[in-house]
C-alpha positions as a Markdown table, in Angstrom:
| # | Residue | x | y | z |
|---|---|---|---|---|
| 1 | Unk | 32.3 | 40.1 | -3.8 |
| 2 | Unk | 34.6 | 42.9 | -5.2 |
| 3 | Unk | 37.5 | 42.0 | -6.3 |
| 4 | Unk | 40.9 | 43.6 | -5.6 |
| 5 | Unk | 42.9 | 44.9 | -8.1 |
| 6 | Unk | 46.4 | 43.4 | -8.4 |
| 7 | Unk | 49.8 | 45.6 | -7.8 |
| 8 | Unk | 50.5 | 47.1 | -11.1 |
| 9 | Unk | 54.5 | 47.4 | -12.1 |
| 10 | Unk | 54.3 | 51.0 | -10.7 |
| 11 | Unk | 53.6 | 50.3 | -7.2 |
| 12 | Unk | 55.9 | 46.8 | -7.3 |
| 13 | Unk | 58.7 | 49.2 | -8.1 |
| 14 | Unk | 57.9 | 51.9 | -5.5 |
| 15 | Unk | 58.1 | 48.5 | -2.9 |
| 16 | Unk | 60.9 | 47.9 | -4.4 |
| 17 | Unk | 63.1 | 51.0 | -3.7 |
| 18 | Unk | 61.7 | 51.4 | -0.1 |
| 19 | Unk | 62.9 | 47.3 | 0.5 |
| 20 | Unk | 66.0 | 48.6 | -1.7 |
| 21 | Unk | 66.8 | 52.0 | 0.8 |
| 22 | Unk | 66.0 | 49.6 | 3.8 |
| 23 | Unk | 68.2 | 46.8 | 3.0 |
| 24 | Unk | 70.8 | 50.0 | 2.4 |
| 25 | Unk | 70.8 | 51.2 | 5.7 |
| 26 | Unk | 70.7 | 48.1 | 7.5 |
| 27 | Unk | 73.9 | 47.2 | 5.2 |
| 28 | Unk | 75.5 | 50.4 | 6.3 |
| 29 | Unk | 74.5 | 49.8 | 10.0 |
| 30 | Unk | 76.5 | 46.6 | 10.1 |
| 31 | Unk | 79.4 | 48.0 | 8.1 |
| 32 | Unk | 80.1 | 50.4 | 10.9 |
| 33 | Unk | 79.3 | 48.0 | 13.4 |
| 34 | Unk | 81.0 | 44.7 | 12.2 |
| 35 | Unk | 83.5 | 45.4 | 9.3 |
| 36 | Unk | 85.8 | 47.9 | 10.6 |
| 37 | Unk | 83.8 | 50.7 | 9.7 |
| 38 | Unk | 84.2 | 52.8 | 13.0 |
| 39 | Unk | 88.5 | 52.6 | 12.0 |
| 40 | Unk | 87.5 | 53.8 | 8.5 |
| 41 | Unk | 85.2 | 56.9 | 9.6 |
| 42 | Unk | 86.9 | 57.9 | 12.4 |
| 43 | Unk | 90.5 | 58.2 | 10.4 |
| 44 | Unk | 88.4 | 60.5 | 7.7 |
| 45 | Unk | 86.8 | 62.7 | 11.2 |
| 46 | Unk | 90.4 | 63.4 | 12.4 |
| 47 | Unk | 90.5 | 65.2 | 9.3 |
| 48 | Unk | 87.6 | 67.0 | 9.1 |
| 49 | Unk | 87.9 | 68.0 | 12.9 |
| 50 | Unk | 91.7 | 69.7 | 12.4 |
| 51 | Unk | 89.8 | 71.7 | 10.2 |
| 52 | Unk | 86.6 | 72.5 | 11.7 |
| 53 | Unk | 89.0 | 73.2 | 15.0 |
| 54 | Unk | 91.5 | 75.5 | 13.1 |
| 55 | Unk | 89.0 | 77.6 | 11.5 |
| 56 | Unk | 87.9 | 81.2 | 12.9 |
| 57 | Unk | 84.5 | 80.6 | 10.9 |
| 58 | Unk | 82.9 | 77.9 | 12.8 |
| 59 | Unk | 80.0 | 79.1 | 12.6 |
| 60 | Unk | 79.6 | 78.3 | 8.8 |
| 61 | Unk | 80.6 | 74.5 | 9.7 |
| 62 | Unk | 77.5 | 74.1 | 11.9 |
| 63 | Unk | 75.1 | 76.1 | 9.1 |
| 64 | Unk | 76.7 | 73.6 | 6.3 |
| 65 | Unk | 75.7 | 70.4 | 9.2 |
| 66 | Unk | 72.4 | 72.3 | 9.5 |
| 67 | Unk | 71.9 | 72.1 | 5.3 |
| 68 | Unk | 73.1 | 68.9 | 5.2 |
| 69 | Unk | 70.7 | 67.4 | 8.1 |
| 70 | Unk | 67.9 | 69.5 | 6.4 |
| 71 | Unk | 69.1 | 67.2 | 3.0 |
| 72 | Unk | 69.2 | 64.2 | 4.6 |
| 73 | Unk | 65.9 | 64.5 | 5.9 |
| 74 | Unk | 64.4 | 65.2 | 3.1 |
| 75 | Unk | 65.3 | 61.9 | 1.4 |
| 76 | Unk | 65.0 | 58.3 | 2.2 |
| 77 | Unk | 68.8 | 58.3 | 3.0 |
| 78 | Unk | 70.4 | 55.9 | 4.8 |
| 79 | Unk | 73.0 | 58.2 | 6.1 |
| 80 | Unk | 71.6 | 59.9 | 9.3 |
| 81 | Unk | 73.8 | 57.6 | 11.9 |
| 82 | Unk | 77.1 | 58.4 | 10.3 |
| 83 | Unk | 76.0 | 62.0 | 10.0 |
| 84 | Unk | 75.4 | 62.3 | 13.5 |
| 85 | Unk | 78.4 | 60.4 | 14.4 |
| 86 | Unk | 80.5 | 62.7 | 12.4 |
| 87 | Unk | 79.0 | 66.2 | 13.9 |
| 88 | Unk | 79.0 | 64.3 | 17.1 |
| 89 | Unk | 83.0 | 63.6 | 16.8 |
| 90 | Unk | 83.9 | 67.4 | 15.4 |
| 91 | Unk | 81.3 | 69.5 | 17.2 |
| 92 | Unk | 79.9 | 68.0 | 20.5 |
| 93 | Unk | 77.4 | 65.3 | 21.1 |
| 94 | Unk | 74.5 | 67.9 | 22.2 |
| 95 | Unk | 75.2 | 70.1 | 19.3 |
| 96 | Unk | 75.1 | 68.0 | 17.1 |
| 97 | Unk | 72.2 | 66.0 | 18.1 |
| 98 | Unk | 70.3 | 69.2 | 18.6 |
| 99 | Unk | 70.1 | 70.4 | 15.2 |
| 100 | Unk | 69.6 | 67.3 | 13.7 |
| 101 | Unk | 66.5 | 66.7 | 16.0 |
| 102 | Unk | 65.5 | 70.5 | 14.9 |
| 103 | Unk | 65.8 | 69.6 | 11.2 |
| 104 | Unk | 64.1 | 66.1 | 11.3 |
| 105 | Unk | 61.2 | 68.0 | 13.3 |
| 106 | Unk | 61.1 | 70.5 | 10.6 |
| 107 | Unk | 61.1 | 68.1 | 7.5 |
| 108 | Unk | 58.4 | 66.1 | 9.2 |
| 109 | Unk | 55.6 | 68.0 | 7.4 |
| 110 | Unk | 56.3 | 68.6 | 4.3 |
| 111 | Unk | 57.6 | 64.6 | 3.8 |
| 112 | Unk | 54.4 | 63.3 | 5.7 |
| 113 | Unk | 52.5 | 65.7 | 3.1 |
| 114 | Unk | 54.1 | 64.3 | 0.1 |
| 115 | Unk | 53.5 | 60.6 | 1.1 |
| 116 | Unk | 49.7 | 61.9 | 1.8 |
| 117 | Unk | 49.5 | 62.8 | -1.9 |
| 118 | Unk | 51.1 | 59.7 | -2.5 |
| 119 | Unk | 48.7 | 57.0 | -0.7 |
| 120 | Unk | 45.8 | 58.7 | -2.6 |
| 121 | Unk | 46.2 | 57.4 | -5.4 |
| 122 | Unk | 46.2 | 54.1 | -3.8 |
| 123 | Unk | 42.7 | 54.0 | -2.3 |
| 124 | Unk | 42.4 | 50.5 | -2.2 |
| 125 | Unk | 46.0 | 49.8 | -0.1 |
| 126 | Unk | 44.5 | 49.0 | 3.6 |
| 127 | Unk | 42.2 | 46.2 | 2.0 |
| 128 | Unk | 45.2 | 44.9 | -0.4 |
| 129 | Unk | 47.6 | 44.5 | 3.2 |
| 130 | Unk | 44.3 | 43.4 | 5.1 |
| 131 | Unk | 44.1 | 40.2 | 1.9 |
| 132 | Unk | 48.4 | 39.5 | 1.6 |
| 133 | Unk | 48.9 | 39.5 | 5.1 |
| 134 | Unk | 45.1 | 37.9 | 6.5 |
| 135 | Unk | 45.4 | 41.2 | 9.2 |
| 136 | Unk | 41.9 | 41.9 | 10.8 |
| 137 | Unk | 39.7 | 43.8 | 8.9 |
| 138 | Unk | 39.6 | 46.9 | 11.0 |
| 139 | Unk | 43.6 | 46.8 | 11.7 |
| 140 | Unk | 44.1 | 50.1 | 10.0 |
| 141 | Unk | 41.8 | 51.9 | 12.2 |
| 142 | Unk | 43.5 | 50.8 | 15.6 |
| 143 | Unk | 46.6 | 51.7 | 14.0 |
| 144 | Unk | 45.7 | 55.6 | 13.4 |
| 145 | Unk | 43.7 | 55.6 | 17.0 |
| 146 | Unk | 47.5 | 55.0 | 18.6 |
| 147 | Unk | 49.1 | 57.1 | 15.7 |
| 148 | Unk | 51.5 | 58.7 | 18.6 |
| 149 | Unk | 52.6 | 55.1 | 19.9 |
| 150 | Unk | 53.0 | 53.6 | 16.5 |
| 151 | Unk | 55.1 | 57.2 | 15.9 |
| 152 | Unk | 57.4 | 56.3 | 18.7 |
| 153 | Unk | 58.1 | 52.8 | 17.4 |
| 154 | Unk | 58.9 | 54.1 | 13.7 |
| 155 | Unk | 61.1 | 57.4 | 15.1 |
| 156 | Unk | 62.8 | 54.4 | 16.8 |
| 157 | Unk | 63.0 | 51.9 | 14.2 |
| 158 | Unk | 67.2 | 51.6 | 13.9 |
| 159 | Unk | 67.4 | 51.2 | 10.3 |
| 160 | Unk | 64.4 | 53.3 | 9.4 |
| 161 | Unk | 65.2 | 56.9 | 8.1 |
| 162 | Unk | 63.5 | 59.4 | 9.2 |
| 163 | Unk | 62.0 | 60.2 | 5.8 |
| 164 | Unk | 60.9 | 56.2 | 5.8 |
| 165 | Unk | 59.3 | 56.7 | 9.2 |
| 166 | Unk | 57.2 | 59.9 | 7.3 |
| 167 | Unk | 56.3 | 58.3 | 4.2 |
| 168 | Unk | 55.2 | 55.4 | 6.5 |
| 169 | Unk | 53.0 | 57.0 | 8.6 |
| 170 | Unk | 51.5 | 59.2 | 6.3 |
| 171 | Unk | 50.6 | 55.7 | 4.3 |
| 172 | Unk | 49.1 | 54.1 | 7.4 |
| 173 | Unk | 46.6 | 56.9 | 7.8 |
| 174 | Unk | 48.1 | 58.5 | 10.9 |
| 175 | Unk | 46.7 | 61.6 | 12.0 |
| 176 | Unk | 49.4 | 64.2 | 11.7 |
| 177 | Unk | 48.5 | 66.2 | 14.9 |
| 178 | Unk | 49.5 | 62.6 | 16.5 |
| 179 | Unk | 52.3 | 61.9 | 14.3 |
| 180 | Unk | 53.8 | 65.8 | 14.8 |
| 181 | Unk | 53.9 | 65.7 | 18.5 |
| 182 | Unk | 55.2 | 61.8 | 18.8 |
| 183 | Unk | 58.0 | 62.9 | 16.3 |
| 184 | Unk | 58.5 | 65.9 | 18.5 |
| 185 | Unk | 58.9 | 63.6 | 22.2 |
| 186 | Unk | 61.4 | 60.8 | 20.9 |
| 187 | Unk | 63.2 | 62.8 | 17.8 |
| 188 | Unk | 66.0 | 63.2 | 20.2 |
| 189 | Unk | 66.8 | 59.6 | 21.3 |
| 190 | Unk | 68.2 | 58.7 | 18.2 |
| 191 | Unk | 70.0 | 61.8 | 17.0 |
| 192 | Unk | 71.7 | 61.6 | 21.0 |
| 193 | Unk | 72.7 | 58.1 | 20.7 |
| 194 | Unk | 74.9 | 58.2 | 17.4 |
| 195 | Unk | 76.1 | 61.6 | 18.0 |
| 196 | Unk | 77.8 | 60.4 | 21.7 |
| 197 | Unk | 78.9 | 57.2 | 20.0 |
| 198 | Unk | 80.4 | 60.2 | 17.3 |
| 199 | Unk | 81.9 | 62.1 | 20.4 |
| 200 | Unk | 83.9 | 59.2 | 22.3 |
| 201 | Unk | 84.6 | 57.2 | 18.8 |
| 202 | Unk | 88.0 | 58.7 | 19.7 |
| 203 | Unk | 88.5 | 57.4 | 23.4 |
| 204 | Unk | 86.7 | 54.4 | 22.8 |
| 205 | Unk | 88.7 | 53.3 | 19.9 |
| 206 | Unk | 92.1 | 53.1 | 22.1 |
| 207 | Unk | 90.2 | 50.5 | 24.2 |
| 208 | Unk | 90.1 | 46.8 | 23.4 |
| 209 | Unk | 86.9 | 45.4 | 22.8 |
| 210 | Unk | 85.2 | 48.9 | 23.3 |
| 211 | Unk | 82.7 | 48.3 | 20.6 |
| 212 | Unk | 81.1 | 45.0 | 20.4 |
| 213 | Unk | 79.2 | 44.8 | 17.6 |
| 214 | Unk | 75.2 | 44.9 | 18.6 |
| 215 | Unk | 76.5 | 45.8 | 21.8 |
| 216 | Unk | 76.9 | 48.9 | 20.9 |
| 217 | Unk | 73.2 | 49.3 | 19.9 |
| 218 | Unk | 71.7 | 47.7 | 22.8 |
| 219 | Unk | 70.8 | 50.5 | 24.7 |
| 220 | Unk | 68.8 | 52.1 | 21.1 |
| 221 | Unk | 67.7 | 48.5 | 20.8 |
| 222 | Unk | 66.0 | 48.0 | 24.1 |
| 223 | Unk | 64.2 | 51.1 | 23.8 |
| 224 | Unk | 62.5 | 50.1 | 20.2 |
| 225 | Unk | 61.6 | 47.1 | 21.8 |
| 226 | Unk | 59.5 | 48.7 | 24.7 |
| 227 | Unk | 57.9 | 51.4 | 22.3 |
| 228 | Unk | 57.4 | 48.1 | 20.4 |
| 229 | Unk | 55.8 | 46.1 | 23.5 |
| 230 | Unk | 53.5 | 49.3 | 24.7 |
| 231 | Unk | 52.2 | 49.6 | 21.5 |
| 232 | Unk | 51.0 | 46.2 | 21.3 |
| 233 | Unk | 49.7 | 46.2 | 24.8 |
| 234 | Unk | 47.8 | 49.2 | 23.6 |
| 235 | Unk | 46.3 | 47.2 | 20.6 |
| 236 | Unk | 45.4 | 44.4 | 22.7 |
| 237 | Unk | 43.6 | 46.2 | 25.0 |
| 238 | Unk | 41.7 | 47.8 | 22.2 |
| 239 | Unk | 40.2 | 44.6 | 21.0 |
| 240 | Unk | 39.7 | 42.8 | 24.8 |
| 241 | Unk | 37.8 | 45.6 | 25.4 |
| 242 | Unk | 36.0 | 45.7 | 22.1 |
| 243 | Unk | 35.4 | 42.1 | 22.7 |
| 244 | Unk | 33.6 | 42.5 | 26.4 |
């Protein structure tokens, strides 16, 4: 019987930061949605749009967004909500969710690359989550045959960035000529959804009880949860019909 190596301290501390970056957006998700956080960011967006509004050089404010979407996609930054939120509030809600959907489709490749050089060196990682977690032994394989479905449930994963969602699937083995097009078919759901809540943060928050906590996110929510439910359908008929 060969035996698996343990986690050495290098990969417990790469676990680490993704838990870390995780529990970091899911803290900033319910700071905006439960602490006042709206009142906070949309006092700082009045600003920010007086300027954006008064300037003859709009055009630089939406190549700055563009740089700073291409940034944020680049790292495992918990920050894409409020960015979209804010471009949503001083530019419009399309514009702003169309670059940001540009940029993440763009940033796609190289981040899926880099966590492909990364899971290398961990040959052994499908047979350590197969042991810790008692999955079936040829879990990982189903997994990368509905590489576009289990795209669509990370790209709309809430409180996963979209660097996460790369690094992710690049780990799981997901073919990137699956993971590129699936990226490509929801990478707009998101962006659209924070930057309208951005573009009527101003209306809505002259209306009592406008913003209702999850309520807010039910819409974003009910569509994870029916990427989430297709792609198990589609994993259970892959074993029934492995089974027959």
């Amino acid at each position: 019987m060969t035996t698996l190596r343990p986690f050495t301290l290098q990969r417990k501390q790469q676990w680490f930061l993704v838990a870390l970056f995780v529990a970091l957006s899911v803290a900033v998700t319910a700071w905006w949605l439960f602490f006042d956080g709206l009142d906070s960011l949309q006092s700082q967006l009045m600003y920010f749009n007086q300027q954006a509004n008064s300037s003859d050089s709009k055009t630089v404010w939406l190549a700055v967004y563009a740089l700073v979407c291409i940034f944020s996609q680049l790292l495992i930054v918990p920050s894409g909500s409020l960015i979209l939120m804010a471009a949503g509030f001083i530019f419009s809600p399309i514009i702003a969710a169309g670059i940001f959907s540009v940029a993440q489709v763009l940033c796609s490749w190289p981040v899926y690359r880099l966590g492909t050089i990364v899971s290398r060196r961990f040959p052994d990682r499908f047979k350590q989550l197969t042991q810790k977690f008692k999955l079936p032994g040829d879990w990982h394989d189903v997994v990368q045959k509905e590489g576009f479905y289990a795209t669509v449930v990370l790209r709309l994963t809430p409180v996963i960035p979209s660097a996460a969602a790369c690094l992710i699937a690049s780990g799981l083995g997901i073919r990137l000529w699956r993971f590129i097009p699936a990226t490509m078919v929801v990478c707009w759901i998101r962006p659209l959804f924070f930057a309208s809540l951005g573009g009527s943060l101003q209306t809505l928050a002259g209306l009592p009880n406008a913003i209702n906590g999850i309520a807010t996110l039910q819409p974003l929510i009910l569509a994870f949860f029916a990427a989430v439910a297709l792609l198990l359908v589609k994993i259970i008929l892959h074993y029934k019909s492995r089974d027959t």
